[in-house]
C-alpha positions as CSV (number, residue, x, y, z in Angstrom):
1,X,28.1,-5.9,-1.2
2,X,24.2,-6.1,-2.1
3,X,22.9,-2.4,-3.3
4,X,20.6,-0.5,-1.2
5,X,17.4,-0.2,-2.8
6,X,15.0,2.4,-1.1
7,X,11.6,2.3,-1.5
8,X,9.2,5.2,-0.5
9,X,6.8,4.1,1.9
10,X,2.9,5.2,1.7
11,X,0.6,6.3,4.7
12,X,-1.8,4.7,6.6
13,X,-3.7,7.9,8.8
14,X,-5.8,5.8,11.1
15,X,-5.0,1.9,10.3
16,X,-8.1,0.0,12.7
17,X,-6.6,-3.1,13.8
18,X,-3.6,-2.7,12.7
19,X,-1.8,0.0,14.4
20,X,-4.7,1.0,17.2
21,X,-5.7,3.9,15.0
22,X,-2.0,5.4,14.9
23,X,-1.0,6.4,11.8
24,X,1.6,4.2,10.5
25,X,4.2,4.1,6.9
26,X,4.3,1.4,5.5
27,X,5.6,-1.2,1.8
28,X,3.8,-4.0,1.1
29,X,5.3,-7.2,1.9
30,X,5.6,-8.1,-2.1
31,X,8.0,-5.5,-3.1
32,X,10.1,-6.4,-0.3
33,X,10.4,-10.3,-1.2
34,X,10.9,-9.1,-4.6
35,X,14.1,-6.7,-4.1
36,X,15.6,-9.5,-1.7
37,X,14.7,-11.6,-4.3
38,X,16.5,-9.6,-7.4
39,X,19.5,-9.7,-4.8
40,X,19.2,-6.1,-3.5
41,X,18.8,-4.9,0.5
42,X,15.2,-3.7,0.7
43,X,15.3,-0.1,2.5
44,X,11.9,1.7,4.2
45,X,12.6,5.5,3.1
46,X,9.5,7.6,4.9
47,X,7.9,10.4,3.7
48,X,8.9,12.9,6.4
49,X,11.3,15.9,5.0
50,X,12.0,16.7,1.7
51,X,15.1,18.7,2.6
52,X,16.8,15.6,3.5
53,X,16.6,14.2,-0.2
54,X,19.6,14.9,-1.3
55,X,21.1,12.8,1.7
56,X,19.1,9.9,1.1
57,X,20.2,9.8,-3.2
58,X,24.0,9.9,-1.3
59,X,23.4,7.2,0.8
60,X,21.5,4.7,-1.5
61,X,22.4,3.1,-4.7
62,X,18.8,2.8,-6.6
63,X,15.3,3.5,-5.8
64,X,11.4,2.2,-6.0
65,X,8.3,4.2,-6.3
66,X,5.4,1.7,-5.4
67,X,1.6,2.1,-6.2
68,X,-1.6,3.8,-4.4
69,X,-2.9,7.2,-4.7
70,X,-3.7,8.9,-8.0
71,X,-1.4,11.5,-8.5
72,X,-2.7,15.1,-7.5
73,X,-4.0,16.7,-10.8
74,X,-2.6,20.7,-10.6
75,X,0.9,18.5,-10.8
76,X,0.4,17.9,-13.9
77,X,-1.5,21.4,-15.2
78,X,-4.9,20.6,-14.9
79,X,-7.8,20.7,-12.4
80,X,-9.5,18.0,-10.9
81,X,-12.2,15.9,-13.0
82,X,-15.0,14.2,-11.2
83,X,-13.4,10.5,-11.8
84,X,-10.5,11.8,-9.8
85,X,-10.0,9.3,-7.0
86,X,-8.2,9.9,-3.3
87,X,-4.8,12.1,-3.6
88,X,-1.9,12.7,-1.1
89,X,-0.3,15.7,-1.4
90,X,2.5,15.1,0.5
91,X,3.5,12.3,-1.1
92,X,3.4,13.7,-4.4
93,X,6.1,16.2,-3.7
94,X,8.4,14.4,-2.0
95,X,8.4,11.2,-4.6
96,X,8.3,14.2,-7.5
97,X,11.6,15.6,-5.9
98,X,13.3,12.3,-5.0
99,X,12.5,11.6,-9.2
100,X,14.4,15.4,-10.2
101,X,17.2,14.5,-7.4
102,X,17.6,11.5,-8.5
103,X,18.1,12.7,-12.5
104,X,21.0,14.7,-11.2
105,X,22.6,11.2,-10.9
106,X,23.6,8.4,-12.9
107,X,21.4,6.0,-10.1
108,X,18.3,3.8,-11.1
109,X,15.2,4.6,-10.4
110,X,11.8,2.0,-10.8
111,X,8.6,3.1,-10.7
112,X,6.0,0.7,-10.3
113,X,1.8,1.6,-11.1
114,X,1.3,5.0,-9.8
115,X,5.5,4.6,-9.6
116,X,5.6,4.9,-13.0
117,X,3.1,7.6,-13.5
118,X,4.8,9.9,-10.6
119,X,7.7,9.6,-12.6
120,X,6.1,10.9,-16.0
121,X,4.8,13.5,-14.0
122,X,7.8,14.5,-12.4
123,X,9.5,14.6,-16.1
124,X,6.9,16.8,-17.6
125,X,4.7,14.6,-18.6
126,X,0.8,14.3,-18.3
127,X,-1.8,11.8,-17.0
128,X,-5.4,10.6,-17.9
129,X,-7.2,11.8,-14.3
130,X,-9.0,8.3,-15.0
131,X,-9.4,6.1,-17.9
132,X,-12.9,6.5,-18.0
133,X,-11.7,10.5,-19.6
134,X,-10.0,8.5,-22.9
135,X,-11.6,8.9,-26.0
136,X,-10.8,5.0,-26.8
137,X,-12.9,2.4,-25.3
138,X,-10.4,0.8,-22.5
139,X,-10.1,-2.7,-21.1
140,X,-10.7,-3.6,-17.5
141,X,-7.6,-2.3,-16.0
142,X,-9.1,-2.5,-12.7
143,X,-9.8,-5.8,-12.1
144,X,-11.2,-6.1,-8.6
145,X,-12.6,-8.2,-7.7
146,X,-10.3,-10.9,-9.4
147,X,-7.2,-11.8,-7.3
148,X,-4.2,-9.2,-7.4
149,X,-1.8,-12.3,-8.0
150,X,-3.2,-13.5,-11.4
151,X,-2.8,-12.0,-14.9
152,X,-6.1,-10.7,-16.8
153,X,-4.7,-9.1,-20.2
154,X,-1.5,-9.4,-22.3
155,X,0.7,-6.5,-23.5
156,X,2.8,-6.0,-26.4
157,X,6.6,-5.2,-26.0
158,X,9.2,-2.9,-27.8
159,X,12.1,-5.1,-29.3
160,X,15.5,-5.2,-27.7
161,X,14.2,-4.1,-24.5
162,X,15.1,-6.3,-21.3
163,X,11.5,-6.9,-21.0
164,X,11.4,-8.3,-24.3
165,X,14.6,-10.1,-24.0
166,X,12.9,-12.0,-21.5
167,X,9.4,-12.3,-22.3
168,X,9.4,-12.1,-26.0
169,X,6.9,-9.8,-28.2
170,X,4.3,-10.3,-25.1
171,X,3.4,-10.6,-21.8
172,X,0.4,-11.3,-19.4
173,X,-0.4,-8.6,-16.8
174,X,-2.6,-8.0,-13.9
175,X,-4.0,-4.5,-14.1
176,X,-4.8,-2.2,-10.8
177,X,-5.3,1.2,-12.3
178,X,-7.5,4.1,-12.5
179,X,-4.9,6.9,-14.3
180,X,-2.2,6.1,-16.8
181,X,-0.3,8.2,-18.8
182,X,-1.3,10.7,-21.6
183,X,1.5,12.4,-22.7
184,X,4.8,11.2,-22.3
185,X,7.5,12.9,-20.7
186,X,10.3,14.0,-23.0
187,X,12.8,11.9,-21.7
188,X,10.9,8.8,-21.4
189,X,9.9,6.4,-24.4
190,X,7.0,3.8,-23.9
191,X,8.4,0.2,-24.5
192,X,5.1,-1.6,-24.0
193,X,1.3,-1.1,-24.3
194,X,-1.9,-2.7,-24.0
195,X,-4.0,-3.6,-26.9
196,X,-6.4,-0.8,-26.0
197,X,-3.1,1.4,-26.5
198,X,-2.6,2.3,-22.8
199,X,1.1,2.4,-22.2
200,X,2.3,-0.3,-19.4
201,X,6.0,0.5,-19.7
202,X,8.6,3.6,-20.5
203,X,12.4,4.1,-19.8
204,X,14.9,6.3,-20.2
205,X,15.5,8.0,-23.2
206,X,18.9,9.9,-22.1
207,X,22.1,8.2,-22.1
208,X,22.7,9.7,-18.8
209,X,19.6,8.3,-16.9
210,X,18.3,5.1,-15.7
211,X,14.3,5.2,-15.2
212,X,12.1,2.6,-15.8
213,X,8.4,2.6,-15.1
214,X,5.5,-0.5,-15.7
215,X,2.5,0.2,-14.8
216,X,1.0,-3.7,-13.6
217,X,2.5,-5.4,-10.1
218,X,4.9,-7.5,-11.3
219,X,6.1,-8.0,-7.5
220,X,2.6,-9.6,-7.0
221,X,3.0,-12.1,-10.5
222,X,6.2,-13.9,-8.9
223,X,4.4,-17.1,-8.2
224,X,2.2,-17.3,-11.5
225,X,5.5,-16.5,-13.6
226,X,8.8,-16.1,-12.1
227,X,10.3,-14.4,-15.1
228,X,8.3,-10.9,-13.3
229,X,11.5,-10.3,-11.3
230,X,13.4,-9.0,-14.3
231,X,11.8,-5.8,-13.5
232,X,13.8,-6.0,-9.7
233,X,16.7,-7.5,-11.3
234,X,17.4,-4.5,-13.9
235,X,17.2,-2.2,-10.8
236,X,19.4,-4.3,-9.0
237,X,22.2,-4.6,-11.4
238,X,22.1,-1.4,-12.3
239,X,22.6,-0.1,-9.1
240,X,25.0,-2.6,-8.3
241,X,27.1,-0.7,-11.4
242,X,26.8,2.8,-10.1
């Protein structure tokens, strides 16, 4: 039988022409086709009670944090800088406690883009409010206007990783950030970075976990290089072993 892989969904509060000003939760299309894809069953999970957590890490077999939002700064210890872009509270704390109910498991977890740095934050770790705050000069990693779908910068990859495994030392990216991480969380260890240093990809550190984060859209590469869906594959298959 296929895992169940759900994904939190993100909030539209007044979506014009969409949902006649209703608001409305939603996943983008591309993470979808990508868990099909990886061979898992693509589930919707809503951001409506935390108290019913623990049901949903019982009922499914690995899970998908997708981008939007920066994450809300007093999370991580500090206040709000002027670079800070649009938060959503509630979001935040339900994806932060899906992350700790989640590490009381042995199931996988993917965190994709703000995914990944919701999951640093939820293991103690700390985030640049906005890049423009680093003391190194950065590269464009927001690269509106140039398409979502196309790569604009390579990154470099820790050996005997499954990314490197499949992509060798390297890898082009596209790059739809504001935050990234700062300080790593104690259980995570970065396994790729940028050649400004920014760090694109972390996983688990403990034996008994199974987190991964990148911080591009591989879910919105597939077309350019098909090779992206080993990020949905490694959740897949390890869910499939759980």
């Amino acid at each position: 039988m296929k895992p169940l892989i759900a994904i939190v969904a993100n909030q539209y509060e007044y979506a014009e022409e969409v949902f006649h000003h209703h608001p409305a939760s939603y996943v983008p299309q591309f993470f979808l086709t990508a868990i099909n894809a990886a061979g898992g069953v693509p589930v919707i999970l809503p951001l409506v009670d935390r108290s019913a957590i623990s049901r949903y890490v019982s009922l499914y077999d690995g899970f998908l944090l997708t981008g939007g939002q920066g994450v809300s700064s007093f999370l991580y210890g500090e206040e709000p800088l002027p670079k800070l872009g649009t938060t959503f509270l509630q979001r935040d704390l339900f994806e932060i406690a899906l992350v700790k109910a989640v590490a009381q498991t042995h199931k996988p977890l993917l965190g994709v883009c703000r995914g990944l740095q919701v999951l640093n934050v939820a293991l103690g770790g700390t985030l640049y409010q906005d890049l423009a705050y680093r003391e190194k000069p950065s590269l464009k990693h927001m690269q509106i206007p140039t398409a979502d779908t196309q790569p604009t910068h390579h990154i470099a990859l820790t050996p005997d990783t499954v990314l490197a495994q499949t992509f060798g030392d390297s890898a082009l990216v596209n790059s739809l950030h504001k935050q990234a991480i700062k300080q790593v969380a104690p259980e995570l260890e970065v396994i790729a970075r940028s050649s400004d240093q920014v760090i694109e990809a972390v996983q688990s550190s403990a034996a008994n976990h199974q987190f991964t984060g990148v911080q591009w859209h591989p879910e919105m590469l597939l077309e350019y290089d098909a090779r992206q869906l080993i990020v949905f594959q490694d959740l897949v298959k390890k869910a499939e072993r759980v």
